[in-house]
C-alpha positions as a Markdown table, in Angstrom:
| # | Residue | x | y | z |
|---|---|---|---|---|
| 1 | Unk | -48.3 | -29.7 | -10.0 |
| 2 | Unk | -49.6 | -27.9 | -13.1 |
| 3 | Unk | -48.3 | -27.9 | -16.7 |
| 4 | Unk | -45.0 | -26.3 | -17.6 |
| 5 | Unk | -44.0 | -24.8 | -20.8 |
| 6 | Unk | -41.6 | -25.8 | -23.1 |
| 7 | Unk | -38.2 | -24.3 | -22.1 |
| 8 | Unk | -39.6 | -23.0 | -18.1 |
| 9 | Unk | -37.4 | -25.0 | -16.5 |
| 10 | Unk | -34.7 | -23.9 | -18.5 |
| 11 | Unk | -34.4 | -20.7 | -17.3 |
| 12 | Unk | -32.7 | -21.7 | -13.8 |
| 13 | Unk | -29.9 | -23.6 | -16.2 |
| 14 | Unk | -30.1 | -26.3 | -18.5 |
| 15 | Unk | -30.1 | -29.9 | -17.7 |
| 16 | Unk | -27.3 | -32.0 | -18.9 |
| 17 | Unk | -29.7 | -34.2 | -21.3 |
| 18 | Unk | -31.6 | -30.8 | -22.6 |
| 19 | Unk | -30.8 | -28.5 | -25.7 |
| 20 | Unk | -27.4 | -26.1 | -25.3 |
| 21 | Unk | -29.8 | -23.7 | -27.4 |
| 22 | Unk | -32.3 | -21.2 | -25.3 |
| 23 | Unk | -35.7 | -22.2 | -26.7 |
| 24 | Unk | -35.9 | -18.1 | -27.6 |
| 25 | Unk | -32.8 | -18.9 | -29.8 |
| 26 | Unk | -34.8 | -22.0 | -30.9 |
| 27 | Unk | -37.9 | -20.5 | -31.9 |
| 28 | Unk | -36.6 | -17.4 | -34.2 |
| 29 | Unk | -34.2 | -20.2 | -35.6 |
| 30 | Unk | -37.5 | -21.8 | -36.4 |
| 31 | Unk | -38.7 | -18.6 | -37.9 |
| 32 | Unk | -35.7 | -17.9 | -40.0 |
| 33 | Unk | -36.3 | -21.3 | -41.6 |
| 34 | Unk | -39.9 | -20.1 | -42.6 |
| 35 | Unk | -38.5 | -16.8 | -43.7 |
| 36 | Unk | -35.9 | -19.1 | -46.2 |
| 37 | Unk | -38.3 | -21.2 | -47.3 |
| 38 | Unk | -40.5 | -18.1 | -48.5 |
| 39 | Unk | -37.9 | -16.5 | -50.2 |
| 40 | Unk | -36.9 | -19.2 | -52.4 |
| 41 | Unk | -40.7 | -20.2 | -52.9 |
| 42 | Unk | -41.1 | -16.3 | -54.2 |
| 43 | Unk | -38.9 | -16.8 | -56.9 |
| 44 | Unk | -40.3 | -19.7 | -57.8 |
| 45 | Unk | -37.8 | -22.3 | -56.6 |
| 46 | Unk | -39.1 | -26.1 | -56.0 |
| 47 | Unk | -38.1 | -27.6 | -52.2 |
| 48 | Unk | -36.5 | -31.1 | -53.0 |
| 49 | Unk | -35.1 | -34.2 | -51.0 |
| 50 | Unk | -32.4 | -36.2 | -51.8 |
| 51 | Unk | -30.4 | -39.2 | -49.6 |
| 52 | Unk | -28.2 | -38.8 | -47.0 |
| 53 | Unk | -26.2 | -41.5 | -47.4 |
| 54 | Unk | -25.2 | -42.7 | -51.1 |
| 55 | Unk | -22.6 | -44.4 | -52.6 |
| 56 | Unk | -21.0 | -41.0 | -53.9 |
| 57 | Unk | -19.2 | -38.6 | -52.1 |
| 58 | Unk | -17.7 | -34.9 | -53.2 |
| 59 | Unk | -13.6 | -35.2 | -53.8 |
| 60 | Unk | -12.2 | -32.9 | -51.8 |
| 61 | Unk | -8.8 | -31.9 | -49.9 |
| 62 | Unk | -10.2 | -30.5 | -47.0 |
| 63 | Unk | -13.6 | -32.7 | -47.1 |
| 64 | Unk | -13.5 | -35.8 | -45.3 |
| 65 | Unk | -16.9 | -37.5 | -45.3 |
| 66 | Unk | -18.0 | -40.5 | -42.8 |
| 67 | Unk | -17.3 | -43.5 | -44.5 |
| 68 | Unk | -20.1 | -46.6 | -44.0 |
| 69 | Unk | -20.2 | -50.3 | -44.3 |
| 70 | Unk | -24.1 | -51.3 | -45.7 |
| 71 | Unk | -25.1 | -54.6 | -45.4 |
| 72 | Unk | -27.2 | -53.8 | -48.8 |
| 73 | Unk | -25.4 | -54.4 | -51.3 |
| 74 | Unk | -23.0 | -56.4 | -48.7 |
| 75 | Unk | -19.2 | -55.2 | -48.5 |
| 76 | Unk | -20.0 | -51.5 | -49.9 |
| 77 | Unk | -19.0 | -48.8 | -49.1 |
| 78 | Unk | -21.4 | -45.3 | -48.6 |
| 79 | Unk | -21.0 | -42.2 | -47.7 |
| 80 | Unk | -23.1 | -39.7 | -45.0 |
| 81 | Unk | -23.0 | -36.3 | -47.4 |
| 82 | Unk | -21.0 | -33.6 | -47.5 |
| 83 | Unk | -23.6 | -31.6 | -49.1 |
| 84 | Unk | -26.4 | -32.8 | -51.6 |
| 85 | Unk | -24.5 | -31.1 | -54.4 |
| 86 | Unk | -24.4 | -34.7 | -56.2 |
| 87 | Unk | -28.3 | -36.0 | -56.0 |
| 88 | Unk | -29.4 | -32.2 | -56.7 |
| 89 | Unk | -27.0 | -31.6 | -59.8 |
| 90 | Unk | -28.4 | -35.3 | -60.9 |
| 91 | Unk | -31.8 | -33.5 | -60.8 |
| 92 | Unk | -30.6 | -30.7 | -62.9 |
| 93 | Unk | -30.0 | -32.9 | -65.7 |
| 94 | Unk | -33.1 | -35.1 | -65.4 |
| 95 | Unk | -34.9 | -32.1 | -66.4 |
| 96 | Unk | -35.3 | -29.8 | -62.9 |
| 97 | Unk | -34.9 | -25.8 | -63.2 |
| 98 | Unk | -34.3 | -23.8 | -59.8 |
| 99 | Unk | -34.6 | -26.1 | -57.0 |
| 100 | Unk | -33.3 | -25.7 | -53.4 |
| 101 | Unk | -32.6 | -28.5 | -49.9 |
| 102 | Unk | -32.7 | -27.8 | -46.6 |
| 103 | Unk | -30.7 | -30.8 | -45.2 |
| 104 | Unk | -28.2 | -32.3 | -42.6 |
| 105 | Unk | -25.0 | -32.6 | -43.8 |
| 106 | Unk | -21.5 | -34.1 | -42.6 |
| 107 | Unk | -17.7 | -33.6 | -42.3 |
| 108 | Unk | -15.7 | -35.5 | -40.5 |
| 109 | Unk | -13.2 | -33.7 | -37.9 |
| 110 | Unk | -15.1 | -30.6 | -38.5 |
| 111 | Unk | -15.6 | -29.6 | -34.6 |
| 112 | Unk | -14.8 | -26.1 | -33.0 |
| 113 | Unk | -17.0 | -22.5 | -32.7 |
| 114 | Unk | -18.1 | -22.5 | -36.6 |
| 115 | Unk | -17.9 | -25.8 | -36.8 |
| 116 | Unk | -19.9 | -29.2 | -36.0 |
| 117 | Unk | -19.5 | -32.7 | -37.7 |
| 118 | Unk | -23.1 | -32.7 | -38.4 |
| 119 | Unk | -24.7 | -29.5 | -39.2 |
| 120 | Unk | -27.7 | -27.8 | -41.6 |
| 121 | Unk | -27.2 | -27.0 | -44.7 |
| 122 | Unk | -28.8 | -25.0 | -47.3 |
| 123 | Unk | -28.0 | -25.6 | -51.0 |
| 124 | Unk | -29.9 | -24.0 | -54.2 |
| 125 | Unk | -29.3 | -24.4 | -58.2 |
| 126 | Unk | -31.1 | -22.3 | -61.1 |
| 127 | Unk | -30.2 | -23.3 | -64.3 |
| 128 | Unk | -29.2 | -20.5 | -66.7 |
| 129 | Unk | -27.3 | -18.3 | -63.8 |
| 130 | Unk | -23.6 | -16.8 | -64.5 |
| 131 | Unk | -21.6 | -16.1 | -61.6 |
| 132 | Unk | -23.5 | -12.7 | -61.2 |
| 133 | Unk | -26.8 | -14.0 | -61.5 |
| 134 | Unk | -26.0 | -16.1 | -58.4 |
| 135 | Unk | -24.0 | -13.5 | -56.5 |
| 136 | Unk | -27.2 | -11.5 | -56.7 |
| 137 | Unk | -29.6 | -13.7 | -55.7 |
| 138 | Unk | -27.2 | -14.7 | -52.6 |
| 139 | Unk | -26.9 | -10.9 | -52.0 |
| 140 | Unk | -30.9 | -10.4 | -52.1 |
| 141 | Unk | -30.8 | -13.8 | -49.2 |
| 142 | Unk | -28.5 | -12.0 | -47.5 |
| 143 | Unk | -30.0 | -8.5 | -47.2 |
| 144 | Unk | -33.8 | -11.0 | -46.4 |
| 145 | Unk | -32.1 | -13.1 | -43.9 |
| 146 | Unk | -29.4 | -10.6 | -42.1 |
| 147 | Unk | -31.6 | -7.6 | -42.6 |
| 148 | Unk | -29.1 | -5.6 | -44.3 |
| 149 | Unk | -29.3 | -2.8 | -46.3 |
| 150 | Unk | -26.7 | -3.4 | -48.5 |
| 151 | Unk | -23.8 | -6.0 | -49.7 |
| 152 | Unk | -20.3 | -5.7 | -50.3 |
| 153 | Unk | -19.2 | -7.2 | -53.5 |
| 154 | Unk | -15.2 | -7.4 | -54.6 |
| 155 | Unk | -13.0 | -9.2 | -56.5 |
| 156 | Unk | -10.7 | -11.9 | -53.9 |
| 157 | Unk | -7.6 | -10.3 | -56.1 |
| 158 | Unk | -8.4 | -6.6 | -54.5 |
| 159 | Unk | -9.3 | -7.6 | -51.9 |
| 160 | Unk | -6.1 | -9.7 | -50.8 |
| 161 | Unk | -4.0 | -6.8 | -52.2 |
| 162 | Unk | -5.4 | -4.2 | -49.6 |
| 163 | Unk | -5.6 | -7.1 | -46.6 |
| 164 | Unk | -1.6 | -8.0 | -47.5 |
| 165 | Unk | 0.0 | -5.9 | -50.4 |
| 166 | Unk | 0.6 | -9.0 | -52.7 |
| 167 | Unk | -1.5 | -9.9 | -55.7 |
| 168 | Unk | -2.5 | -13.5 | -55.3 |
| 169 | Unk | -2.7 | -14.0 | -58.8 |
| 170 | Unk | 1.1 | -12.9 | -59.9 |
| 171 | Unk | 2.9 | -13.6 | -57.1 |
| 172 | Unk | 5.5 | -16.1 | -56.9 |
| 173 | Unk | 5.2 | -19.3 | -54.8 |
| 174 | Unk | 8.1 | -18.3 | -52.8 |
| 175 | Unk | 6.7 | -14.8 | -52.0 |
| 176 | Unk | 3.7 | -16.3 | -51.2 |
| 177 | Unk | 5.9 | -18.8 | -48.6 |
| 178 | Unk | 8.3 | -15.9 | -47.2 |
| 179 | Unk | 4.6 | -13.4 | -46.9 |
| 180 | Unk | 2.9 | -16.6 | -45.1 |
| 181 | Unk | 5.8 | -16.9 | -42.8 |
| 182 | Unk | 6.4 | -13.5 | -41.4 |
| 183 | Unk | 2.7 | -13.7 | -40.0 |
| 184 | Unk | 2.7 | -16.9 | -38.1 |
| 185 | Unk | 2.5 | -20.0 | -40.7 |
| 186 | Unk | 5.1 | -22.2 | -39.4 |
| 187 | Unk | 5.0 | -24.7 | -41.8 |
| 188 | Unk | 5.3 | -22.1 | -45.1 |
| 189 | Unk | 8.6 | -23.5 | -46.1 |
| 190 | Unk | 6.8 | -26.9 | -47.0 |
| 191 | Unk | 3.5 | -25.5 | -48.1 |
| 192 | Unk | 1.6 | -25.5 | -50.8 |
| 193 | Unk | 0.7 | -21.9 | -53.0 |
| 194 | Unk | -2.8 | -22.5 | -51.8 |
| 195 | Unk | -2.1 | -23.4 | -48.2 |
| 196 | Unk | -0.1 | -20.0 | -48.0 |
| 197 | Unk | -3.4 | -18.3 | -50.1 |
| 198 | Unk | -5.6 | -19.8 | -47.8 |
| 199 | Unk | -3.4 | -19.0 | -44.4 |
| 200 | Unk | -2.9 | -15.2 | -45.4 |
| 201 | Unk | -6.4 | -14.7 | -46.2 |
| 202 | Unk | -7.8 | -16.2 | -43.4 |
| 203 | Unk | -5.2 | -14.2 | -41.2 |
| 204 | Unk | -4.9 | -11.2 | -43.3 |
| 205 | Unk | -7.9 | -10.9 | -45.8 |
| 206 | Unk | -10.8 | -11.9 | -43.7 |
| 207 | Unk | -10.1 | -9.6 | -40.8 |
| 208 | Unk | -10.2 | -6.4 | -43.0 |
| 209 | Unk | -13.4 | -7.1 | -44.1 |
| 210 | Unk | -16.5 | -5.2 | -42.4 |
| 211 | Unk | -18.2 | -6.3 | -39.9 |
| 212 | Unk | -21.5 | -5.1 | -40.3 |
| 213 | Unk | -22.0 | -5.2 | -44.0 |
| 214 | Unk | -22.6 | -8.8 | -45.7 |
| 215 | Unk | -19.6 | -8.8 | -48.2 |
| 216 | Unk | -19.7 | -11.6 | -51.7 |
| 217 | Unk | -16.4 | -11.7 | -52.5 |
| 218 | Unk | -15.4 | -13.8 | -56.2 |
| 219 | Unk | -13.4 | -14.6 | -58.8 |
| 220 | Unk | -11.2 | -16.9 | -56.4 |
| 221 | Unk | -7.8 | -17.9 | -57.9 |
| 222 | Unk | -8.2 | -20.9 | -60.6 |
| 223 | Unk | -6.5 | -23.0 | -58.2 |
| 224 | Unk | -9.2 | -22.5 | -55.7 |
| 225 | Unk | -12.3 | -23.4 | -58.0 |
| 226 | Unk | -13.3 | -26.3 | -57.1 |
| 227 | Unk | -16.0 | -27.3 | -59.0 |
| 228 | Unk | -16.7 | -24.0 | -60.9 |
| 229 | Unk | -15.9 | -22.6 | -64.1 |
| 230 | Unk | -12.6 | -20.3 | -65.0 |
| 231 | Unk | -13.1 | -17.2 | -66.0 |
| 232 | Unk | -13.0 | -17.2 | -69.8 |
| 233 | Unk | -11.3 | -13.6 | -69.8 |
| 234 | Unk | -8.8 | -14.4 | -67.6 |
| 235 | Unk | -7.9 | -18.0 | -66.7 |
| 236 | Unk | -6.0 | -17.5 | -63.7 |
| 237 | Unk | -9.7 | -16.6 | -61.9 |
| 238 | Unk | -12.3 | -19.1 | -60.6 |
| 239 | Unk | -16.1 | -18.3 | -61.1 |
| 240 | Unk | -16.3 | -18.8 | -57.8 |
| 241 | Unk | -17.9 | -16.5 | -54.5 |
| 242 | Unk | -18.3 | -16.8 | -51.1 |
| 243 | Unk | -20.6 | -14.8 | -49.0 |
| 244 | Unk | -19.3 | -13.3 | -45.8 |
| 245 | Unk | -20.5 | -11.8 | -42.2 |
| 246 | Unk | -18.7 | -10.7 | -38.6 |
| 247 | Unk | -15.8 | -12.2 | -40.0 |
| 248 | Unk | -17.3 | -15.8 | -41.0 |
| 249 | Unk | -18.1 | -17.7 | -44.5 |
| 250 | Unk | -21.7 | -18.1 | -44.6 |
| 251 | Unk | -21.9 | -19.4 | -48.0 |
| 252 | Unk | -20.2 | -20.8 | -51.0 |
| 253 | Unk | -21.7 | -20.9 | -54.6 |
| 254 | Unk | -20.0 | -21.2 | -58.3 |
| 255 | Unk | -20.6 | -20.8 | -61.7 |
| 256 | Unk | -21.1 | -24.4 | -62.1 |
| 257 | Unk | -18.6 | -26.2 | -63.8 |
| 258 | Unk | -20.2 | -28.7 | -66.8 |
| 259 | Unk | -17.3 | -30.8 | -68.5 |
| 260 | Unk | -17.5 | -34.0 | -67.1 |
| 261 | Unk | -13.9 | -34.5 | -68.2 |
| 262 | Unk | -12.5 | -31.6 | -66.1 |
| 263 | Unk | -14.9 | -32.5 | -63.8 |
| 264 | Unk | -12.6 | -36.2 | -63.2 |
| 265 | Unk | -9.1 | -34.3 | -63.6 |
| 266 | Unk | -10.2 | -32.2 | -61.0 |
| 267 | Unk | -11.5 | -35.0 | -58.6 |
| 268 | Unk | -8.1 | -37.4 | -59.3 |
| 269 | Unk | -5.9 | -34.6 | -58.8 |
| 270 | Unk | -7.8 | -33.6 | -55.4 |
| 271 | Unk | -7.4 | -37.9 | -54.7 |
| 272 | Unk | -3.5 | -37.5 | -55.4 |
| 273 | Unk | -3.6 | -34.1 | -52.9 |
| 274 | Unk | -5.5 | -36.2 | -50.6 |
| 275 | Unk | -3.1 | -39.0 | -51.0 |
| 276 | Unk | -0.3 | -37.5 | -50.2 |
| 277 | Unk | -1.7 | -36.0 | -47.1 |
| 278 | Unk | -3.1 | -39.6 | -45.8 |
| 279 | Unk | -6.0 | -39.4 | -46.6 |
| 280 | Unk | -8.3 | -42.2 | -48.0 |
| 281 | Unk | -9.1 | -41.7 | -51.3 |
| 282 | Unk | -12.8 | -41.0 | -52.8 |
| 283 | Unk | -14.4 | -42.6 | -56.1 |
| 284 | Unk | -14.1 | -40.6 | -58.6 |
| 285 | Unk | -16.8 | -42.8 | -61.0 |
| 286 | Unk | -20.5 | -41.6 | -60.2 |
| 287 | Unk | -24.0 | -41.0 | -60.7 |
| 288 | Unk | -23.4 | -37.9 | -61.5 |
| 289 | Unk | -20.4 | -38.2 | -63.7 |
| 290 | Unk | -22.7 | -40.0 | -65.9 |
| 291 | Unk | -25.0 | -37.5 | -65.7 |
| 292 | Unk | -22.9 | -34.7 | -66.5 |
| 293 | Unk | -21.7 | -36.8 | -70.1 |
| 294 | Unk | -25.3 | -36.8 | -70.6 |
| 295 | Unk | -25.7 | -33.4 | -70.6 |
| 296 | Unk | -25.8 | -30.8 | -67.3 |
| 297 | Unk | -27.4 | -27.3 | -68.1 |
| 298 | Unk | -25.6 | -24.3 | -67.3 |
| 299 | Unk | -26.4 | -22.7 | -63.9 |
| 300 | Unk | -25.3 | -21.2 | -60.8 |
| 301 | Unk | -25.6 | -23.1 | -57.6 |
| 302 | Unk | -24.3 | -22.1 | -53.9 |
| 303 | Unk | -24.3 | -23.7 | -50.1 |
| 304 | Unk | -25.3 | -22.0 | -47.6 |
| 305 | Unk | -24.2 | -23.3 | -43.3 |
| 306 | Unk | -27.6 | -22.3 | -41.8 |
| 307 | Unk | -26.3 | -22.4 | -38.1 |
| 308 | Unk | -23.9 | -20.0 | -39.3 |
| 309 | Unk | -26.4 | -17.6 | -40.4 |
| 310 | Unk | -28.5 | -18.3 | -37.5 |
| 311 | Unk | -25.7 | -17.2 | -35.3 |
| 312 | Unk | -24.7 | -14.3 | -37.7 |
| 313 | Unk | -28.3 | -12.9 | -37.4 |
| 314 | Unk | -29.3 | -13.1 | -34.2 |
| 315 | Unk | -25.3 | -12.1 | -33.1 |
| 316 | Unk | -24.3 | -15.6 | -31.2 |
| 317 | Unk | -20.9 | -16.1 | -30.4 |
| 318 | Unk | -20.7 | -19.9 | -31.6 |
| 319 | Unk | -22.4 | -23.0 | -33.2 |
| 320 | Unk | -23.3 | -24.7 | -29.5 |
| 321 | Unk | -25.7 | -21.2 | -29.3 |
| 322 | Unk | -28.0 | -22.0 | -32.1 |
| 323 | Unk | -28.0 | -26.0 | -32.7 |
| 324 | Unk | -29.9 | -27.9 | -30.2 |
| 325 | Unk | -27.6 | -30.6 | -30.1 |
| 326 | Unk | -24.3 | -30.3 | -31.1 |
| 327 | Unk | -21.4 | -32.9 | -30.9 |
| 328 | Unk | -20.5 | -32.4 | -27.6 |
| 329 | Unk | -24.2 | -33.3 | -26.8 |
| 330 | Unk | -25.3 | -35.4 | -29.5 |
């Protein structure tokens, strides 16, 4: 019998122990990955490493990393990453400039059509960026990666006026709550202002968007900023954007926060959030609170889901499309 191809004996149906990806889906994801790594190394970005598993881990509400027992030190604790945000911001103040990480990252309970507990993720800094430095330079991916010809860009206050008639910014927590509940949030009566943000714009917001034009929409309320700056003209706004297509976040970046001692408000208060929700707490002492005391450089940085974009580009219908192995077949 002679040789087969790669992916010939796919084309009948896949085996249960074989890829849920096509290996035509497999190969232009493989090209798109070139095509990234050529537009960062045009603009003069340096490709780095970092760990997977460290003894940090982001502090986040919504974030749960895998917790692991080592053996080295014995009785420690470490964490699979969230995202290399830590190690790479570490880098930043050792001395690095614009550097960028193609990487596996993971979330625990994270498992659905945009979502996988293990995934790919793309994550670039360039010291000296504002917030519109990097919104243009994730526009310019974008139009590269998605092949269009132009990107949306407006403000997450505009935009959530036109999606729901409220302005997220001055609107009370109750009319947030009563505007929450009259489209479906059962819970609004005991939720938080930013579970009610987040529900209406996810129900509301998103949906208006276009679908066939990348939109970068920013300036995210201040209680949304995670680990960006406020805006210095207006503190109620985040320096904060996302990047959006067909209705999914592809991307995430901010104008990076830089105070270590916001920095570990922030990540207690997220512990108390997380807390009262059940969840185990995260250390908030790290490597790269000490680096941030010694000094981080301003700069813009952003994450990128590269199986989303993958299935934004070539127009798949979920993650189990475009990953080889995903949960369900890991």
């Amino acid at each position: 019998m002679g040789h087969v191809p790669p992916g010939r004996a796919m084309e009948s149906g896949v085996p249960p122990f074989g890829p849920s990806a096509s290996w035509e889906v497999l190969r232009r994801r493989a090209e798109l990955l070139t095509e990234l790594r050529s537009f960062f190394a045009d603009r003069g970005f340096l490709e780095v490493e970092t760990p997977l598993l460290c003894r940090d881990s982001v502090v986040d509400l919504h974030i749960d990393p895998f917790a692991v027992e080592v053996s080295q030190p014995p009785g420690e604790t470490w964490w699979l990453q969230t995202s290399p945000e830590f190690c790479m911001k570490r880098m930043l103040a050792a001395g690095a400039t614009a550097i960028y990480q193609v990487t596996r990252a993971f979330r625990q309970g994270e498992i659905g059509r945009w979502h996988n507990p293990e995934f790919t993720m793309v994550e670039w800094y360039r010291c000296g960026d504002d917030m519109r430095a990097g919104m243009a330079l994730l526009a310019e991916l974008a139009q590269a990666m998605l092949g269009a010809d132009s990107v949306l860009q407006i403000e997450y206050a505009e935009l959530f006026r036109q999606g729901t008639g409220i302005d997220p910014l001055d609107a009370t927590d109750k009319a947030l709550r009563e505007a929450a509940r009259c489209h479906g949030l059962d819970a609004a009566g005991e939720s938080t202002r930013d579970d009610c943000l987040d529900f209406l714009f996810a129900t509301r917001v998103v949906p208006s968007l276009p679908r066939e034009v990348p939109a970068v929409v920013y300036y995210y309320p201040a209680s949304q900023a995670a680990l960006s700056r406020l805006d210095p003209r207006d503190d109620r706004r985040a320096e904060r954007f996302e990047l959006f297509f067909r209705g999914v976040e592809l991307a995430n970046g901010y104008h990076e926060l830089t105070d270590a001692a916001e920095w570990r408000r922030r990540a207690r208060a997220a512990n108390r959030r997380r807390a009262s929700r059940g969840k185990r707490e995260i250390p908030v002492d790290s490597a790269l609170l000490r680096a941030m005391e010694s000094g981080l450089p301003a700069g813009s940085g952003t994450a990128l889901g590269f199986d989303r974009l993958v299935m934004a580009a070539l127009r798949r219908r979920s993650l189990s499309e475009v990953m080889a192995f995903p949960w369900e077949r890991a």
